[in-house]
C-alpha positions as a Markdown table, in Angstrom:
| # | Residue | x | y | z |
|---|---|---|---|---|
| 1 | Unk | 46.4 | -7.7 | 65.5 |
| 2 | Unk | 45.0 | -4.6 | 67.4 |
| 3 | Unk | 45.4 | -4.7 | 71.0 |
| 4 | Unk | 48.4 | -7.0 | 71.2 |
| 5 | Unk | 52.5 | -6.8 | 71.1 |
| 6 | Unk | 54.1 | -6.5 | 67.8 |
| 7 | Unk | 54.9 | -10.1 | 66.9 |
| 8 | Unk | 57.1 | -10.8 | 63.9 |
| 9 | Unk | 56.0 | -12.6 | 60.7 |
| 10 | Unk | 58.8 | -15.3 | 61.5 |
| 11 | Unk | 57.5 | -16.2 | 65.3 |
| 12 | Unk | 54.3 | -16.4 | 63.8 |
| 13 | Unk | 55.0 | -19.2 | 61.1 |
| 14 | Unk | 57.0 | -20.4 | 64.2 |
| 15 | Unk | 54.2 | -20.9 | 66.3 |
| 16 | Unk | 51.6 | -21.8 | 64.2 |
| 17 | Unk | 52.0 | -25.3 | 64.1 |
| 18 | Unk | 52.7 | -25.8 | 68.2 |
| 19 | Unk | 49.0 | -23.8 | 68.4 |
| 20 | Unk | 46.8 | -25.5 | 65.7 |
| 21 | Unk | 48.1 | -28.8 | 67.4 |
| 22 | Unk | 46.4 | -27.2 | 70.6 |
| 23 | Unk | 43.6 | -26.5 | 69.2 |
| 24 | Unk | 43.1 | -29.5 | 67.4 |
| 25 | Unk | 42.3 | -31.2 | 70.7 |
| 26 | Unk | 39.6 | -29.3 | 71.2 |
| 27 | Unk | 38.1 | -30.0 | 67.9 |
| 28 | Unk | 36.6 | -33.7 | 68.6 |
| 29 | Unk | 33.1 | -32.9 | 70.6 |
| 30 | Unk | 33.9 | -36.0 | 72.8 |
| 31 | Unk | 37.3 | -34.1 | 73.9 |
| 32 | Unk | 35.9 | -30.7 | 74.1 |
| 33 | Unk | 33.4 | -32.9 | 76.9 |
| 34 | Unk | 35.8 | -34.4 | 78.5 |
| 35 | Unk | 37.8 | -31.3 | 79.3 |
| 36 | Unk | 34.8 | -29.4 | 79.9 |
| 37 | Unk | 33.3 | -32.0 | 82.2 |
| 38 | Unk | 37.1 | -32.1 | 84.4 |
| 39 | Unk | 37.9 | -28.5 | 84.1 |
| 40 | Unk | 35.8 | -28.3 | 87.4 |
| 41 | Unk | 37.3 | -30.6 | 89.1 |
| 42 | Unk | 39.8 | -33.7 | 89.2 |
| 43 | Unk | 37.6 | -37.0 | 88.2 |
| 44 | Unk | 37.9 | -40.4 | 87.9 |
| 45 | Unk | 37.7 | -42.6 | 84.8 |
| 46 | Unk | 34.3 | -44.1 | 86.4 |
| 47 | Unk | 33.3 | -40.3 | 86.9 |
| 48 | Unk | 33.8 | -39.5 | 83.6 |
| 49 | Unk | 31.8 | -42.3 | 81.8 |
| 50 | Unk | 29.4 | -42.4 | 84.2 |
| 51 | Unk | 28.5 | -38.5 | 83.7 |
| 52 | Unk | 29.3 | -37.9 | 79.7 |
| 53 | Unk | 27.9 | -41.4 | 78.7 |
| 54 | Unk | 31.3 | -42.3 | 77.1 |
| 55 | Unk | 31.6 | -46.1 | 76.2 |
| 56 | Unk | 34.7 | -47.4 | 77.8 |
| 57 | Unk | 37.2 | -48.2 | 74.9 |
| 58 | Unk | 36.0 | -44.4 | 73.1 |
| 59 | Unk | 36.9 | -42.8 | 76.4 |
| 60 | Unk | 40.0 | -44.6 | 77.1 |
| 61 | Unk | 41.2 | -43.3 | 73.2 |
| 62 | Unk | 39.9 | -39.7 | 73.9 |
| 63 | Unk | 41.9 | -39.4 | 77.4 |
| 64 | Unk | 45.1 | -41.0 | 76.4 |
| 65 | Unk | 45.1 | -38.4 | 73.4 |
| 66 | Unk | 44.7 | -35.7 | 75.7 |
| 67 | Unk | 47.2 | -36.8 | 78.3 |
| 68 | Unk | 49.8 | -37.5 | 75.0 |
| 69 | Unk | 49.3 | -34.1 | 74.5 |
| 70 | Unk | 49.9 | -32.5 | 77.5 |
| 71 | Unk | 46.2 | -31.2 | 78.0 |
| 72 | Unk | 45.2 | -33.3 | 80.9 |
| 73 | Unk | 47.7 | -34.7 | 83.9 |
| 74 | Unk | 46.6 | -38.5 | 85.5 |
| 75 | Unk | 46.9 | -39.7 | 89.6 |
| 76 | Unk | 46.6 | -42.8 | 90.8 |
| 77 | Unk | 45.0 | -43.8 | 94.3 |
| 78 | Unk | 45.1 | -47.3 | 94.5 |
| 79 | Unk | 43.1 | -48.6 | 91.5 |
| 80 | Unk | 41.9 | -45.2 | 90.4 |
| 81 | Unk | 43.3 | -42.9 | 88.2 |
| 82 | Unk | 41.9 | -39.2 | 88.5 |
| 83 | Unk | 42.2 | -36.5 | 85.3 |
| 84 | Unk | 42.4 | -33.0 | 85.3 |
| 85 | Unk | 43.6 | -30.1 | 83.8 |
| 86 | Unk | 47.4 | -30.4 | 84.0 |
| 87 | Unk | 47.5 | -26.6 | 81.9 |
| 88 | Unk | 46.5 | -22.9 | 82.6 |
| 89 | Unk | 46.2 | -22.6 | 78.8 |
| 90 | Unk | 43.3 | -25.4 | 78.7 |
| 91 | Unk | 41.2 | -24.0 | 81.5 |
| 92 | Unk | 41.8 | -20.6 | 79.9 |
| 93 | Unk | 39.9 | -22.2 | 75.9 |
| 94 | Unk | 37.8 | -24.1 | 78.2 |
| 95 | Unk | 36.0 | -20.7 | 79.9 |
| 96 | Unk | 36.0 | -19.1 | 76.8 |
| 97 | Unk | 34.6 | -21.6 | 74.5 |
| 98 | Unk | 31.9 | -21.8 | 77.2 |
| 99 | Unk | 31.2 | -18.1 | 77.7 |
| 100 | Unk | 31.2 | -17.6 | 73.7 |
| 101 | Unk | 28.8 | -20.9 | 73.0 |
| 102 | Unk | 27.0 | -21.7 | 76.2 |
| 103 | Unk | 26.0 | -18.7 | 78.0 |
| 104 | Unk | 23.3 | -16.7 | 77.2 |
| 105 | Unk | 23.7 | -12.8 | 77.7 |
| 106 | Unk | 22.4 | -11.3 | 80.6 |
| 107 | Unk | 20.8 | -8.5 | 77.7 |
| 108 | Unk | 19.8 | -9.6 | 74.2 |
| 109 | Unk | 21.4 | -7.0 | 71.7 |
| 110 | Unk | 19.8 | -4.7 | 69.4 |
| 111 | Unk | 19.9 | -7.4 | 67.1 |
| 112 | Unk | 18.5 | -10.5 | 68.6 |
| 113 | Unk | 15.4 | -11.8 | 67.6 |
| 114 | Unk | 11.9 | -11.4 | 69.9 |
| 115 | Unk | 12.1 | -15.3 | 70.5 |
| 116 | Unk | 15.4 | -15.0 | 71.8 |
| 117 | Unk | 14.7 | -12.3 | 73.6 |
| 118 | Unk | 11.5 | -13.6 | 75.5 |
| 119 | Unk | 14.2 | -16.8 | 76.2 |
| 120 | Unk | 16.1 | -15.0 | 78.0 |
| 121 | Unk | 14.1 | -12.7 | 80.3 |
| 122 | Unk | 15.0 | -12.7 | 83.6 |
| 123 | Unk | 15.9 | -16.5 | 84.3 |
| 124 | Unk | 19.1 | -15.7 | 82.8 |
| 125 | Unk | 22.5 | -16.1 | 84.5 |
| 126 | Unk | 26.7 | -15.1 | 84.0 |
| 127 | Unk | 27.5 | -17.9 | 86.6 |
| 128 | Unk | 28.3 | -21.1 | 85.0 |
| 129 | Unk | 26.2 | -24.2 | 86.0 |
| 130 | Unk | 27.6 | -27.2 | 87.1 |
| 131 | Unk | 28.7 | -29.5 | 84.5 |
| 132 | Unk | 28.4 | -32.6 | 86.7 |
| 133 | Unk | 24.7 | -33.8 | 85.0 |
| 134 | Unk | 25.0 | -32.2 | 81.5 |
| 135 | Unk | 22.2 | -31.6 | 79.9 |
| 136 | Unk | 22.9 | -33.1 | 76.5 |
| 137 | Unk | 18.9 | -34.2 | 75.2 |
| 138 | Unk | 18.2 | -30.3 | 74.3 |
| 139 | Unk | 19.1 | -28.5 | 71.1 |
| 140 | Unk | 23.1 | -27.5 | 71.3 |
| 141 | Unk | 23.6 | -24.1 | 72.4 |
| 142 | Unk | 26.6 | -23.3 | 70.0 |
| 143 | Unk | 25.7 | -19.7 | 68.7 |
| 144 | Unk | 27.1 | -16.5 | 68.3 |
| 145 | Unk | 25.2 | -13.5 | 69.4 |
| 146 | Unk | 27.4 | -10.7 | 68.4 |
| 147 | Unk | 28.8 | -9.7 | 65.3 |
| 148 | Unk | 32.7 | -11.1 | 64.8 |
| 149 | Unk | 35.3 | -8.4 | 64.4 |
């Protein structure tokens, strides 16, 4: 692996399980929203329906896996449990999962196509946008622009 420290074979096969376990989390889209949509900011349960759309028994599964799993921390005020982030390594797969699927690049490269191109022109931005009114009737953003090394 170029770039990082020496790792033996044996802490790798150590490892490997505690990090596909991570990253299974983030492979249910309703998660992936969920921790995307608090990553901001601590919200409420009502918060968190009210802005993904999330049926009430479906979100209640999705955020008791994530808080099993160490992903997402809980607080209670009165009646109201808030959720957010409860680890650096979570905010961390969060911003890059978003920079590698939802932003667009500032500069098409040499091999993007002229549609995308003209998409992009000069409306195009590095800062993320709110996530507080997702706009989730469009075409999914999830593309690779550059080549995988």
């Amino acid at each position: 692996m170029s770039g990082k420290p020496d790792v033996t074979l044996e802490t790798l096969l150590e490892k490997a399980p505690e990090a596909a376990e991570f990253m299974r989390q983030f492979s249910n889209a309703n998660r992936l929203m969920l921790l995307c949509h608090i990553s901001e900011k601590e919200r409420s349960v009502s918060d968190i329906q009210e802005g993904l759309g999330i049926k009430q028994p479906a979100l209640s599964q999705q955020l008791a896996e994530l808080r099993q799993s160490g992903l997402v921390k809980t607080r209670r005020e009165s009646r109201t449990i808030y959720y957010s982030i409860a680890d650096g390594r979570t905010k961390t797969v969060i911003d890059m999962l978003y920079e590698m699927f939802c932003e667009m690049p500032a500069t098409p490269g040499p091999d993007a196509s002229p549609a995308l191109r003209a998409s992009i022109g000069s409306t195009s931005t590095s800062k993320r946008p709110p996530i507080d009114q997702p706009d989730l009737g469009g075409a999914a953003h999830f593309a690779r622009l550059d080549p995988i090394e």
